[in-house]
MMTF fields as JSON, N, C-alpha, C and O atoms, coordinates in Angstrom:
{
  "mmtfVersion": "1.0.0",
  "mmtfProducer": "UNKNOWN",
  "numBonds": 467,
  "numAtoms": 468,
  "numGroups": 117,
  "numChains": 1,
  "numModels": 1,
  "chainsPerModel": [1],
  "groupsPerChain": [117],
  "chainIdList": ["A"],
  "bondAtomList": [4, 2, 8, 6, 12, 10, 16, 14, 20, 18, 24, 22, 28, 26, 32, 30, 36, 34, 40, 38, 44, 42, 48, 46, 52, 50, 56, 54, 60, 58, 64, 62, 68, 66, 72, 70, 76, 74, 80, 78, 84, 82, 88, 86, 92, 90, 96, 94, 100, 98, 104, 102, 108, 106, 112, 110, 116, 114, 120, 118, 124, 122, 128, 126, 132, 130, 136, 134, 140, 138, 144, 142, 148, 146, 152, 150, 156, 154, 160, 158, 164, 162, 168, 166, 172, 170, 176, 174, 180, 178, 184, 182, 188, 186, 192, 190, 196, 194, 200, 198, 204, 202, 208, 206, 212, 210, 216, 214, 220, 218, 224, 222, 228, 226, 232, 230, 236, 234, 240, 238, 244, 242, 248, 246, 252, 250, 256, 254, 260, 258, 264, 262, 268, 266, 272, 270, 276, 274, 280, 278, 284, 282, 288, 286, 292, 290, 296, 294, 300, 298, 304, 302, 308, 306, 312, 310, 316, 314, 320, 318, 324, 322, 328, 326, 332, 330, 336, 334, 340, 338, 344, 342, 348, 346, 352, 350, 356, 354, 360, 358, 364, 362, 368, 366, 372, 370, 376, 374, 380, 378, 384, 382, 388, 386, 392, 390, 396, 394, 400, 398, 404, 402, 408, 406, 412, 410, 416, 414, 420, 418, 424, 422, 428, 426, 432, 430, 436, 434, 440, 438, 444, 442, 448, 446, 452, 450, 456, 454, 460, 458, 464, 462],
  "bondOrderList": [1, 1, 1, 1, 1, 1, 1, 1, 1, 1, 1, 1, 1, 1, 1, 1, 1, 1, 1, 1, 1, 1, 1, 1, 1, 1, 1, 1, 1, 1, 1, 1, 1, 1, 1, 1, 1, 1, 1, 1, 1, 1, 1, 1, 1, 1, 1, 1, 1, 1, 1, 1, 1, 1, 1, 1, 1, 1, 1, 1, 1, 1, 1, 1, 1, 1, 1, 1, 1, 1, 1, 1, 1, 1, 1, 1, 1, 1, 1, 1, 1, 1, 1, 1, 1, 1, 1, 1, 1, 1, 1, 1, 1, 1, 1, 1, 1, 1, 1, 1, 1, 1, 1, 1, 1, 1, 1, 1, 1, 1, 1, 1, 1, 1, 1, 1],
  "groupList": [{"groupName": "UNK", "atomNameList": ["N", "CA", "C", "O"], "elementList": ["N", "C", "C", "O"], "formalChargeList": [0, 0, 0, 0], "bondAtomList": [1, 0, 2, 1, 3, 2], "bondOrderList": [1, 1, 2], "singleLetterCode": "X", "chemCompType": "L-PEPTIDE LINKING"}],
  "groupTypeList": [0, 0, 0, 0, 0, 0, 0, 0, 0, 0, 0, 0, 0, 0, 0, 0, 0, 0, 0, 0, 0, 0, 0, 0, 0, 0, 0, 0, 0, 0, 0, 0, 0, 0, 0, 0, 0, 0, 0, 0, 0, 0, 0, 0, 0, 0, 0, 0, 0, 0, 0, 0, 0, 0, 0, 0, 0, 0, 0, 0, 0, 0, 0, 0, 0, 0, 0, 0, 0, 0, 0, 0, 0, 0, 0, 0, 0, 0, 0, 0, 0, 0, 0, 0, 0, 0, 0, 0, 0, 0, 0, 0, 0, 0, 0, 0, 0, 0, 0, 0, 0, 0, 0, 0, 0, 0, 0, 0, 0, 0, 0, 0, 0, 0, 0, 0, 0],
  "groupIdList": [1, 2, 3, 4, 5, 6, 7, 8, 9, 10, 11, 12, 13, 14, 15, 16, 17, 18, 19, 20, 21, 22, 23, 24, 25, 26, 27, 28, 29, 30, 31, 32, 33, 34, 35, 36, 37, 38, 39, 40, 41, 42, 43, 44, 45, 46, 47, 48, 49, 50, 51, 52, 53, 54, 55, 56, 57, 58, 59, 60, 61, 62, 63, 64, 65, 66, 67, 68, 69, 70, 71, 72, 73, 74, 75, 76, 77, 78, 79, 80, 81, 82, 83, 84, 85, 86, 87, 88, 89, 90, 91, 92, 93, 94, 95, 96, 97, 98, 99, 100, 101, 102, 103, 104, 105, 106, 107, 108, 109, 110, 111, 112, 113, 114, 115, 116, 117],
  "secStructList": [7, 7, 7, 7, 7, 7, 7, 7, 3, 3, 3, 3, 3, 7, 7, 1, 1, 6, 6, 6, 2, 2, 2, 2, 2, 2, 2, 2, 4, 4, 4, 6, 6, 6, 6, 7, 3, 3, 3, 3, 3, 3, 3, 7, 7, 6, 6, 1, 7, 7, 7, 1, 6, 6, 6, 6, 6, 6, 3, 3, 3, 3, 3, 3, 7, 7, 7, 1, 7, 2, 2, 2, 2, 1, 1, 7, 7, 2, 2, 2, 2, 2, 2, 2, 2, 2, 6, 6, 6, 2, 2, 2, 2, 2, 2, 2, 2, 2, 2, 2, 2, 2, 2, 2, 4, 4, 4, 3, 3, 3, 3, 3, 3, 7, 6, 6, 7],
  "xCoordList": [-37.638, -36.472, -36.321, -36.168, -36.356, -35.749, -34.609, -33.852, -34.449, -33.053, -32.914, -33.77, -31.543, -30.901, -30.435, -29.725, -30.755, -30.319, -29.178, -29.297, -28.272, -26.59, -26.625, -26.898, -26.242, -25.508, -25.209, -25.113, -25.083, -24.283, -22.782, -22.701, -22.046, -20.504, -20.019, -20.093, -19.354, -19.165, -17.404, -17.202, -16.847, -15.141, -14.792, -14.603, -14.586, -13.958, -12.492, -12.038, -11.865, -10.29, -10.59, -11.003, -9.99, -9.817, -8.116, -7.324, -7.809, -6.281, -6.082, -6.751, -5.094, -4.173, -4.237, -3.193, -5.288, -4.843, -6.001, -7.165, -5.463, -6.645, -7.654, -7.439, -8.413, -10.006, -10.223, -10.754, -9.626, -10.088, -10.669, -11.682, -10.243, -10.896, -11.992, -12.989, -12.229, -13.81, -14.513, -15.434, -14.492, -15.996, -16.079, -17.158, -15.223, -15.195, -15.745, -16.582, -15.389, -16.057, -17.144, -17.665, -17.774, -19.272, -20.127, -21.07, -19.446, -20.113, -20.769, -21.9, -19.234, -19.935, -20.785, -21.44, -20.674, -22.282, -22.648, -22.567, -23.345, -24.961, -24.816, -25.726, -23.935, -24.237, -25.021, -26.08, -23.838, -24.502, -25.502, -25.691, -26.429, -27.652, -28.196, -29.012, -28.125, -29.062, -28.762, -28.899, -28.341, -27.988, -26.751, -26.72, -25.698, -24.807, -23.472, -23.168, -22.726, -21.745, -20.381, -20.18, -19.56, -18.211, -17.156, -16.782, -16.332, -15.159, -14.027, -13.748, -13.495, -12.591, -11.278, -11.05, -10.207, -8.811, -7.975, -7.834, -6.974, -6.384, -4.992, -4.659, -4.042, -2.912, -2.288, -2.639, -1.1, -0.457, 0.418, 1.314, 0.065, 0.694, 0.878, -0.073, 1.849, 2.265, 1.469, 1.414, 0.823, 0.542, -1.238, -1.766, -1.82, -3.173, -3.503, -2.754, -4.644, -5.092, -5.81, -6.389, -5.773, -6.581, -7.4, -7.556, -8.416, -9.291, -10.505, -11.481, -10.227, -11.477, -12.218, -13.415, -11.118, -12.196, -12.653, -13.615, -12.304, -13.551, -14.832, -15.882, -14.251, -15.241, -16.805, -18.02, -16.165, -16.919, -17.221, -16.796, -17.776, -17.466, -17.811, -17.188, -18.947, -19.645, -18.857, -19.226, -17.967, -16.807, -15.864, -15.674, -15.469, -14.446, -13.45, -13.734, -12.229, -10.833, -9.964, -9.906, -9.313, -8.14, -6.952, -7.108, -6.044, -4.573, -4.14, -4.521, -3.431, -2.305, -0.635, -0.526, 0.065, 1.063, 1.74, 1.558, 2.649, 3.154, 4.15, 4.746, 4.071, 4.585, 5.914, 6.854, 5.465, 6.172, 6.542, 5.597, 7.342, 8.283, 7.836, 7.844, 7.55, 7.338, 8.426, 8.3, 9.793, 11.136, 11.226, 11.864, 10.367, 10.421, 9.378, 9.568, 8.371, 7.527, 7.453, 6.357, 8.206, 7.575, 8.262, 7.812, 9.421, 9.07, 8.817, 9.041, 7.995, 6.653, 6.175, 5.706, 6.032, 4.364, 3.492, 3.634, 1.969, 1.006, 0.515, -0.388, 1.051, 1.436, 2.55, 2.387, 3.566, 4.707, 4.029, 3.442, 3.852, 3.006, 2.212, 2.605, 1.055, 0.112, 1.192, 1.251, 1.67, 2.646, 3.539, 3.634, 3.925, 4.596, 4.306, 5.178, 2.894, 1.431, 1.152, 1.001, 1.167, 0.487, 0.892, 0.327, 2.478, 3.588, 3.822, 3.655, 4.184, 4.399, 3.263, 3.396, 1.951, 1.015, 0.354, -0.832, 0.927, -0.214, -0.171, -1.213, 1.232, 0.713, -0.236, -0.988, 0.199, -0.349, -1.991, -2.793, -2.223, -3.619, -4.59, -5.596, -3.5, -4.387, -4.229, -4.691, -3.367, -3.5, -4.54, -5.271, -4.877, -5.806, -7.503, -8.478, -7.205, -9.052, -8.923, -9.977, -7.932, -7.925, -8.835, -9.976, -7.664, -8.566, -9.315, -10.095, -9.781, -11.379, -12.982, -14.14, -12.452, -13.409, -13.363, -14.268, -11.647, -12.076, -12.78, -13.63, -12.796, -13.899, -15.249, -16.14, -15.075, -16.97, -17.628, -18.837, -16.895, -17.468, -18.332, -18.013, -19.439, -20.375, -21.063, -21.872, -21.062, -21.409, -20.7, -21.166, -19.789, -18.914, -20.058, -20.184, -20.61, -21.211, -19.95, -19.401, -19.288, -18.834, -17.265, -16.995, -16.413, -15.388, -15.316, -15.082, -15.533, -15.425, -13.98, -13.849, -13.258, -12.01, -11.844, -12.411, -11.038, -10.53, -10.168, -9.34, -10.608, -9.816, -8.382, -7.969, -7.552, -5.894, -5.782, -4.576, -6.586, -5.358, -5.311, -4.474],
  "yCoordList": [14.297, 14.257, 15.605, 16.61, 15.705, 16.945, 17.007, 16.113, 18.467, 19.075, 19.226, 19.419, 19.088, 19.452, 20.802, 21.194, 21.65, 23.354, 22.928, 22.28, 23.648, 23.8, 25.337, 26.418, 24.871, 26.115, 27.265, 26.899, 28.341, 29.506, 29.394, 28.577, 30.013, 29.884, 31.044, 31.558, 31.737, 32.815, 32.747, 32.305, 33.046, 33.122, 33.959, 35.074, 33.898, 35.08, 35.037, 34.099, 36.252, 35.995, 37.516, 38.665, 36.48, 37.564, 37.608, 36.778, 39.262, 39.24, 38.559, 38.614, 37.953, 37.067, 38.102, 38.009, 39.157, 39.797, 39.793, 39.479, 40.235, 40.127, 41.475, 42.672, 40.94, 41.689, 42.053, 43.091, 40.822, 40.83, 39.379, 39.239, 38.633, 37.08, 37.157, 36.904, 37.369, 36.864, 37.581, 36.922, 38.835, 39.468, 38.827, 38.829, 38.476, 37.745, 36.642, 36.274, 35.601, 34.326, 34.785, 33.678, 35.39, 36.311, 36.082, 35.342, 36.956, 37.473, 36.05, 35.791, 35.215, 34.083, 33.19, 32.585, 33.147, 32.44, 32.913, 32.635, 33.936, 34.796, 34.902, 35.573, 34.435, 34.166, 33.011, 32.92, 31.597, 30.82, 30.242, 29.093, 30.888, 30.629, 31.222, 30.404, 32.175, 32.67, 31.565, 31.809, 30.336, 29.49, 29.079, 28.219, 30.215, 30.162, 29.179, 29.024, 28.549, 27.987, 28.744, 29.877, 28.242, 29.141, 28.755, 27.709, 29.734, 29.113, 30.161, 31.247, 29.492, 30.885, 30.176, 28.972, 31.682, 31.566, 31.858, 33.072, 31.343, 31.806, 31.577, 30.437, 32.286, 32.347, 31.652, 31.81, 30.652, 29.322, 30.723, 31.307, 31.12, 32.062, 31.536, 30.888, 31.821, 31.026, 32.178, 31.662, 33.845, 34.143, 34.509, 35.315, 33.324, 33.145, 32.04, 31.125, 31.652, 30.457, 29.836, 30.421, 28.512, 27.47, 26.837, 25.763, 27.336, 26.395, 27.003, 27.074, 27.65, 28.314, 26.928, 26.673, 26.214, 25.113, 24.19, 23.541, 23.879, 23.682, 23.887, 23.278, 25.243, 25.973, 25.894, 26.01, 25.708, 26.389, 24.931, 24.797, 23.842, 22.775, 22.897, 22.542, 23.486, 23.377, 24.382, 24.612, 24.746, 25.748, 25.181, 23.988, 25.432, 24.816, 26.087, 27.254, 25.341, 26.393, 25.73, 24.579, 26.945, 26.428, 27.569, 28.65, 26.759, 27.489, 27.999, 27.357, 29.016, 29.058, 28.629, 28.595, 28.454, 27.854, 29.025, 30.227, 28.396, 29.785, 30.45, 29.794, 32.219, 32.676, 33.866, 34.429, 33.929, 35.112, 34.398, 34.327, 33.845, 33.181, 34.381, 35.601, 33.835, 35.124, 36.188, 37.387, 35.272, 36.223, 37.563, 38.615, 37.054, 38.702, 39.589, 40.804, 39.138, 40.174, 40.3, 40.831, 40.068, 40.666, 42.042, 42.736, 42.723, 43.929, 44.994, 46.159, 44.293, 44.997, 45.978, 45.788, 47.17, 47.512, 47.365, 46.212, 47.759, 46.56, 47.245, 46.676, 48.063, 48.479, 47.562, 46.708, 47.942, 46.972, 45.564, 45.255, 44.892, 43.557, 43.401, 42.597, 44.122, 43.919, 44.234, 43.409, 45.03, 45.189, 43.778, 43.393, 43.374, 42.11, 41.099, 40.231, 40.782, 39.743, 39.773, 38.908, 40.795, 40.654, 40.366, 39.647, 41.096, 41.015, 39.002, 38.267, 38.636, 37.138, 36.516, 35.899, 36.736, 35.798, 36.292, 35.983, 37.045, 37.277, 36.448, 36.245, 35.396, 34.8, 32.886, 32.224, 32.619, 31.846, 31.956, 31.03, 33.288, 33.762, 33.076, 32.367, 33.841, 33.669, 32.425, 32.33, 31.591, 29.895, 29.382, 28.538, 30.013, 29.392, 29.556, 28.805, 31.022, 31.175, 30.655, 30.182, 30.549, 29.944, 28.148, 27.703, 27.675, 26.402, 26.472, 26.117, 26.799, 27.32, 27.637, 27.226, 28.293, 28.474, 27.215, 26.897, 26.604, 24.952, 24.301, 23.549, 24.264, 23.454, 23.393, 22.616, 24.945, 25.267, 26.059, 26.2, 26.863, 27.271, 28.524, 29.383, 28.713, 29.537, 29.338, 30.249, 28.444, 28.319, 29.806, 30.404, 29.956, 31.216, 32.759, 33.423, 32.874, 34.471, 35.124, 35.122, 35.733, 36.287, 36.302, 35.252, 37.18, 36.868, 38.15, 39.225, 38.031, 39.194, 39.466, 39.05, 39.903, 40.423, 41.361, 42.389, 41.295, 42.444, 43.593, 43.42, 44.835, 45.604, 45.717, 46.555, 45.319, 45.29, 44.385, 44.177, 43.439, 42.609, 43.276, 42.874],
  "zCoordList": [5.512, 6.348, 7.049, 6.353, 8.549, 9.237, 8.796, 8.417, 8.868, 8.738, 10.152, 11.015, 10.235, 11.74, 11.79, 10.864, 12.824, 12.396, 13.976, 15.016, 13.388, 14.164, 14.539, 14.018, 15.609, 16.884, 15.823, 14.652, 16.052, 15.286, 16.276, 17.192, 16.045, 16.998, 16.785, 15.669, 17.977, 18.04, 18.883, 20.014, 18.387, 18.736, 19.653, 19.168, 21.022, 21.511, 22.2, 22.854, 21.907, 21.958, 22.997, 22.834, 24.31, 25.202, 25.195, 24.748, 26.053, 26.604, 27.896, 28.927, 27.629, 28.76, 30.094, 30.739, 30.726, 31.28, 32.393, 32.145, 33.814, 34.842, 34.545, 34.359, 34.583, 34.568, 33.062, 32.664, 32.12, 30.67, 30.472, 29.787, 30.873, 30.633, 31.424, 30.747, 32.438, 33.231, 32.469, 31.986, 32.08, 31.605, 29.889, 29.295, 29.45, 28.255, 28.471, 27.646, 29.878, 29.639, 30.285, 30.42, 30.704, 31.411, 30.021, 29.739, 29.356, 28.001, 27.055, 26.644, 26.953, 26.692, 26.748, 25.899, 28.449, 29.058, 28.698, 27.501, 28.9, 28.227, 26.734, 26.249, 25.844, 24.593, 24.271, 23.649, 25.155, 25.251, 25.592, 25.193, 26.435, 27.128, 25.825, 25.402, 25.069, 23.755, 22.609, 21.41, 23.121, 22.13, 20.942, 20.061, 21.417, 20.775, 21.171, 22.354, 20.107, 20.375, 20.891, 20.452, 21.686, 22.04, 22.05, 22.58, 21.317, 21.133, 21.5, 20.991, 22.515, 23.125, 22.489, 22.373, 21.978, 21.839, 22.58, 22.434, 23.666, 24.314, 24.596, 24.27, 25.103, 24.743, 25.786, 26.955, 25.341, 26.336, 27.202, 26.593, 28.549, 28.425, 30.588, 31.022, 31.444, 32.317, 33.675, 34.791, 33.52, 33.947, 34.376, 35.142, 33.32, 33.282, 33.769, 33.424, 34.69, 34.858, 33.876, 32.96, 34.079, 32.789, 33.064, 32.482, 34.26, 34.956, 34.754, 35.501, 33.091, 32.245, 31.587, 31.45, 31.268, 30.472, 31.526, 31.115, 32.787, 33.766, 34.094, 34.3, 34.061, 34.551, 33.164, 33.327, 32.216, 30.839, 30.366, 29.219, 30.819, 29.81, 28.297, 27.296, 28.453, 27.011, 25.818, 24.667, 26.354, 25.617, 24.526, 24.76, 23.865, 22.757, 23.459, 23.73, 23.612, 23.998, 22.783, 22.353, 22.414, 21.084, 22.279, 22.846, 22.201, 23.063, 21.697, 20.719, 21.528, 20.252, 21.271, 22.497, 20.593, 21.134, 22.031, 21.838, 23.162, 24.343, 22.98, 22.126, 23.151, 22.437, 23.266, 22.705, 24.896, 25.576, 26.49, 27.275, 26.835, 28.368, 29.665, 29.497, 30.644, 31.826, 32.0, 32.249, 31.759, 32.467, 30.938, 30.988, 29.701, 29.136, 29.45, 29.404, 29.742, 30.239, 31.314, 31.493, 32.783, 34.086, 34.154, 35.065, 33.286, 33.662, 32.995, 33.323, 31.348, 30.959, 31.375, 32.498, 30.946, 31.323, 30.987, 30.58, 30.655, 30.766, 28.777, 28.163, 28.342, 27.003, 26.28, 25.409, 26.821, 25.848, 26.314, 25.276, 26.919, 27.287, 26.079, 25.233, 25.873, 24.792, 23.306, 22.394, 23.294, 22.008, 21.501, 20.335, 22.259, 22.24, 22.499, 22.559, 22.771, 22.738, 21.023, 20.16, 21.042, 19.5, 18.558, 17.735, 18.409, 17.538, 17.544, 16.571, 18.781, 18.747, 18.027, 16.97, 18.748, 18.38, 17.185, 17.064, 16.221, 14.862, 14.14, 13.517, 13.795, 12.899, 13.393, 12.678, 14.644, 15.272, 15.439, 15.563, 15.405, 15.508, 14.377, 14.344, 13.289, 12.179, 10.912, 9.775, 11.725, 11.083, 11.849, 11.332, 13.831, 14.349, 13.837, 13.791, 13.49, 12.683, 11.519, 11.092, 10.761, 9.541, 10.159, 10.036, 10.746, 11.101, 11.337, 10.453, 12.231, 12.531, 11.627, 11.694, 11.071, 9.802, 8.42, 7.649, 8.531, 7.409, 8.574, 8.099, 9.778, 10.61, 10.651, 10.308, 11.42, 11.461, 10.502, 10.685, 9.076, 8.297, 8.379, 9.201, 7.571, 7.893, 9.108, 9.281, 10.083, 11.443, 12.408, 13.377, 11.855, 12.408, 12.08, 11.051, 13.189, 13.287, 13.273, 12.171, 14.286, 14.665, 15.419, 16.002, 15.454, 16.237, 17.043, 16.49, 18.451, 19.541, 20.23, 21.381, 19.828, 20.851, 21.301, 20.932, 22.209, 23.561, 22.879, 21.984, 23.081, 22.051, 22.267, 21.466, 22.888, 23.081, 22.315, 22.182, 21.48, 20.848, 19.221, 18.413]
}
């Protein structure tokens, strides 16, 4: 009997922020072309576009639930923004890798994030 050998999967959690998601989903293609599975985390958030999982079919996207309404962060700066990204979404974060790992298990190489989060 062949054994079936499975994708490795590699998690990446970019910031909700312009010129942090493209080179993250960049990064991913060229993971994925080395054969790796992808699984981006990203935040339900009203100032990012979502026409990543279009773009990405072969992508697994997990949203964590919206955690920042726009009218508290537009007059942020792009510090308190990430401060209060993180603070909301830590524990959402980490029920989402929790699931993640009862899913895909040791299939999980790696988890790559933005260093702001």
């Amino acid at each position: 009997m062949e054994k079936k050998e499975t994708m490795r999967r590699i998690v990446l959690v970019p910031v909700p922020a312009q010129g942090h998601v493209t080179p993250m989903m960049q990064l991913g293609r060229a993971l994925n072309l080395k054969g790796f599975s992808i699984t981006v985390v990203q935040v339900q958030f009203d100032l990012v576009s979502s026409s990543y999982s279009q773009q990405f079919p072969g992508f697994q996207f997990v949203t964590l639930p919206k955690s920042l309404p726009k009218y508290e962060v537009e007059g942020l700066g792009q510090i308190e923004f990430m401060m209060m990204l993180n603070k909301t979404s830590e524990a959402s974060f980490k029920d989402c890798i929790g699931q993640l790992l009862l899913q895909h298990g040791n299939d999980i190489d790696c988890i790559i994030y933005d260093e702001f989060v």
